[in-house]
MARBA-879906 format. One record per residue (C-alpha): residue number from 1; x, y, z. Coordinates in pm, whole numbers, plus 50000, padded with zeros to 5 digits. Example, Ala and Ser with C-alpha at 12.3 -4.5 7.8 and 13.67 -1.06 7.14 Angstrom:
2
    i      X      Y      Z
    1  51230  49550  50780
    2  51367  49894  50714
// end
This chain:
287
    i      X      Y      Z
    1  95632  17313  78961
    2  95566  16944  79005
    3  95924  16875  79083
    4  95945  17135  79339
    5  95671  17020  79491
    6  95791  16645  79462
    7  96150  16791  79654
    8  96015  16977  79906
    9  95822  16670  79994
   10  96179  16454  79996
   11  96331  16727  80234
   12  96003  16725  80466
   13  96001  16340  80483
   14  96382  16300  80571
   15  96324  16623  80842
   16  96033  16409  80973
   17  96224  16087  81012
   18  96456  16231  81192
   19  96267  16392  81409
   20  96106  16099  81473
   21  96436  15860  81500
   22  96573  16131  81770
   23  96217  16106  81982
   24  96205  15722  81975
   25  96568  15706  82120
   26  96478  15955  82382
   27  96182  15754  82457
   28  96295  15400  82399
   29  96389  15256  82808
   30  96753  15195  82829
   31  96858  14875  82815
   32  97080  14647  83048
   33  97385  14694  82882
   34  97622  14926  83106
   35  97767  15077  82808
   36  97409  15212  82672
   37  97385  14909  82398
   38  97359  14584  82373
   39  97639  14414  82205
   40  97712  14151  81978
   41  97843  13913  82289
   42  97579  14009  82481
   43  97256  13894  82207
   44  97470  13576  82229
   45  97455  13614  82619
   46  97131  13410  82785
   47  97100  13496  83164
   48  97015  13258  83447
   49  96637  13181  83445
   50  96612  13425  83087
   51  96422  13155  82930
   52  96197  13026  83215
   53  96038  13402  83248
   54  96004  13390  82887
   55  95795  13135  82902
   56  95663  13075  83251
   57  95620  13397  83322
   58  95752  13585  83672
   59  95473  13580  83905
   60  95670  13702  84235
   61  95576  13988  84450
   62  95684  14168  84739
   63  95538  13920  84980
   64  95625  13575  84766
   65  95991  13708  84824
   66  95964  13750  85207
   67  95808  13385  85171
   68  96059  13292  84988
   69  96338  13354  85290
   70  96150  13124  85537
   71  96274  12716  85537
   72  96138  12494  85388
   73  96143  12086  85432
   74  96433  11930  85406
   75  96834  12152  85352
   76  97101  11983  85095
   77  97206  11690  85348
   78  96827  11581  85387
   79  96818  11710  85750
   80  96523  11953  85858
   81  96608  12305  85727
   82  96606  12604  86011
   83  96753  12864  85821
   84  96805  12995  85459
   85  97060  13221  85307
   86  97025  13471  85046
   87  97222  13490  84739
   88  97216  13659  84349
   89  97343  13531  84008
   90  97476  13795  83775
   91  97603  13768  83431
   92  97707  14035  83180
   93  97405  14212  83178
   94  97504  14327  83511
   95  97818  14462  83381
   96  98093  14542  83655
   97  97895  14462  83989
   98  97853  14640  84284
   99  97938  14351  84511
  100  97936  14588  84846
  101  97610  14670  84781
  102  97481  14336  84719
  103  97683  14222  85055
  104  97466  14500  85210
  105  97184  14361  85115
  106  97240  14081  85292
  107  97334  13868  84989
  108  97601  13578  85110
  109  97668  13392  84800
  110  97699  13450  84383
  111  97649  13233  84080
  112  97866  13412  83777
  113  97811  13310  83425
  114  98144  13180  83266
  115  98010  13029  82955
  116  97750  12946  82674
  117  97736  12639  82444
  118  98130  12656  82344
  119  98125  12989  82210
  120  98087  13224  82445
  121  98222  13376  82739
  122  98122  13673  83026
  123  98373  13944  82954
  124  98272  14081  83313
  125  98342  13721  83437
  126  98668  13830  83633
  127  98533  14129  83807
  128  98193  13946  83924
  129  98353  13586  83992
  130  98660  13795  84168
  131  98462  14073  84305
  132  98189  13837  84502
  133  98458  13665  84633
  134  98666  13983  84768
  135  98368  14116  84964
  136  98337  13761  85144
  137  98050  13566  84962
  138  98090  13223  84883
  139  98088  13218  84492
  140  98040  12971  84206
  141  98030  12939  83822
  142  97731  12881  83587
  143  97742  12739  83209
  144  97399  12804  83001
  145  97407  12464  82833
  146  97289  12478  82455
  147  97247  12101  82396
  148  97196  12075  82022
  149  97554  12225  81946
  150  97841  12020  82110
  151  97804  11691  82345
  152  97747  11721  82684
  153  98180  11647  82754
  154  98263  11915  82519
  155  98053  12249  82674
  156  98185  12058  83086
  157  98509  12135  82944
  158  98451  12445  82772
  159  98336  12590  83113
  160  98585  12454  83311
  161  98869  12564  83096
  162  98701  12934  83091
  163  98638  12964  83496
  164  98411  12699  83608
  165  98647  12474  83788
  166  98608  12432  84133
  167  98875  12467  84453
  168  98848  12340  84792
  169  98909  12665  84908
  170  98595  12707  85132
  171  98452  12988  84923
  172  98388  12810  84598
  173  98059  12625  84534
  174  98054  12339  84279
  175  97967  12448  83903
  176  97639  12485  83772
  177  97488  12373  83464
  178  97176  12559  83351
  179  96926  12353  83198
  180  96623  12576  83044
  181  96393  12639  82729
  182  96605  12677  82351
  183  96605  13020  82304
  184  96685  12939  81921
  185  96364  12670  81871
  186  96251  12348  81987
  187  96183  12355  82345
  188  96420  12031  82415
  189  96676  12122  82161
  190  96516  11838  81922
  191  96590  11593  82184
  192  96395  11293  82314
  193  96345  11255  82687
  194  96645  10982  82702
  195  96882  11184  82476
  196  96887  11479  82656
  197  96937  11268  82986
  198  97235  11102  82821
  199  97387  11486  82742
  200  97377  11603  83113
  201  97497  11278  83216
  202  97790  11342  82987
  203  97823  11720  83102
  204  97775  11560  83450
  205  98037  11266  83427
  206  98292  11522  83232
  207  98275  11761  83502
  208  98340  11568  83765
  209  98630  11411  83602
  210  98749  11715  83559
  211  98709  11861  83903
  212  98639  11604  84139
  213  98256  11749  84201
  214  97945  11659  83986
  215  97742  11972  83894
  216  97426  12126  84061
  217  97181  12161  83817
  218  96960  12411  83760
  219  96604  12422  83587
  220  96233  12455  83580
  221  96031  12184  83649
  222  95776  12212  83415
  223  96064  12228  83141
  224  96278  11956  83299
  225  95929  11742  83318
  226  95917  11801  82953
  227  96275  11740  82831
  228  96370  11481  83066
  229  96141  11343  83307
  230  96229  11067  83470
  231  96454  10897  83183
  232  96739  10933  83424
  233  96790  11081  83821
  234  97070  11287  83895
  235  96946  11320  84284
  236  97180  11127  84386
  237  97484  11326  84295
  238  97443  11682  84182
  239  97237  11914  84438
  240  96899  12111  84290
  241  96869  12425  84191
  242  96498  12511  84053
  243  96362  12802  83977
  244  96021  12955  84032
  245  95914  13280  84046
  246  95595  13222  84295
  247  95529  13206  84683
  248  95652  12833  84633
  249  95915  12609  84508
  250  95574  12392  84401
  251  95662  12004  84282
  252  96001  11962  84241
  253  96186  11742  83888
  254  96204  11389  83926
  255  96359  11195  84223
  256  96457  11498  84370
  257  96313  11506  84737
  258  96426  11821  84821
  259  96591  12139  84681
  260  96947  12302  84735
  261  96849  12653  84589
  262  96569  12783  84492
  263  96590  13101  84230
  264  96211  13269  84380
  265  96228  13642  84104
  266  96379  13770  83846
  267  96332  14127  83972
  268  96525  14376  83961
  269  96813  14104  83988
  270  96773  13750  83992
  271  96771  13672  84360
  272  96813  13299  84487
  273  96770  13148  84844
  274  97013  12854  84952
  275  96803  12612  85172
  276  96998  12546  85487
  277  97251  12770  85729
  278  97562  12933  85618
  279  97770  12637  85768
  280  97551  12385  85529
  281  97617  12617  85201
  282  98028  12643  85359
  283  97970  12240  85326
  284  97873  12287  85030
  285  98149  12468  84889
  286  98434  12234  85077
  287  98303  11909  84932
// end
């Protein structure tokens, strides 16, 4: 009797879970994997700004992204900025893009994610980098930078030898590299403020040896404050791109008196804002 008892039990439980496996995946919210999963690339695969709204949190709004459109000081040759131009930055988490739609949006240029430390690359990379391009916006690479695995020269090449090269083509905007919080540990990668200084400069000096521009670089400032302060300044050579998810760019990093983009929300794609007129971002992309 006890044993019947102890089976029917068994059978109920296993029924149960079941039941209760099948009503958490009909509940659980999909996730952005196109394919209905996220893969093993893709929990390798940090997005643009991922980090930052981890830990800074996206504050932005429906009016903090109108505010967001309007100039602000100074465009990317120092002159007074009149105009702005909106952009996205996509990486495989988007999956295969609907660039037309974007263009309709009013969206004139496209950051892609090539690469990650020196392991990883966007197996969408060819239909977002391409795609952008074919519907007319002016597009460019990004590299999320991992700096406590491989020098600085060693993830500049790994991106430019996996799409982020550059081409005086009019439509291609320098590189990026993408400078945020560890998503592994240590906020600065176990770094001191002068070490990881030293690594972009290397990333920085690599790339442009390689293709003739130097980098933009992208970050927070409270995180770039943090990790690298003012140990070195990059203003001089590779254009700004911060990102804030607020009615305001706020203080910018170090020496930098003004910014080239500004990345303003993460939602429901991360939307950027170049700061100048479509002929400054075509400058931009010439060289």
């Amino acid at each position: 009797m006890n044993v019947g008892r102890t089976r029917r039990r068994s059978i109920a439980a296993v029924i149960a879970g079941s039941v209760s496996a099948l009503l958490l995946g009909a509940l659980a919210p999909a996730n952005a994997d196109p394919a209905g999963e996220d893969t093993a690339d893709q929990r390798q695969d940090h997005a643009m700004g991922s980090q930052i709204k981890r830990v800074e949190g996206d504050r932005s709004t429906p009016s903090s992204k109108r505010s967001a459109l309007q100039p602000r000081g100074l465009n990317s040759d120092g002159t007074e900025a009149y105009a702005t131009v909106e952009g996205i930055d996509v990486s495989s988490w988007q999956g295969n893009v609907d660039w037309s739609y974007w263009w309709n949006q009013g969206k004139r240029f496209a950051y892609v994610k090539a690469t990650e430390s020196t392991g990883y690359t966007n197996p969408y990379f060819a239909q977002q980098y391409n795609g952008s391009y074919n519907v007319g916006m002016i597009r460019g690479a990004y590299h999320f930078a991992l700096p406590d695995r491989s020098s600085g020269a060693e993830q500049a090449n790994y991106f430019v030898d996996n799409g982020g090269g550059w081409s005086a083509d009019g439509k291609t905007l320098p590189g990026a590299l993408d400078m945020e919080y560890n998503p592994y540990g240590p906020t600065c990668y176990g770094k001191s403020k002068s070490q990881m200084a030293a690594w972009v400069r290397d990333f920085h000096d690599t790339y442009h040896s390689r293709t003739g521009r130097y980098p933009v670089i992208y970050t927070s400032t409270s995180w770039w404050d943090q990790c690298v302060g003012s140990a070195q300044s990059f203003s001089q050579t590779s254009p700004l791109w911060v990102a804030r998810y607020d009615s305001s760019v706020g203080p910018l990093p170090y020496d930098w008196p003004y910014h080239t983009f500004w990345q303003y929300t993460s939602t429901p794609i991360d939307q950027n804002v170049f700061n100048g007129s479509y002929d400054r971002l075509q400058v931009l992309a010439t060289g």
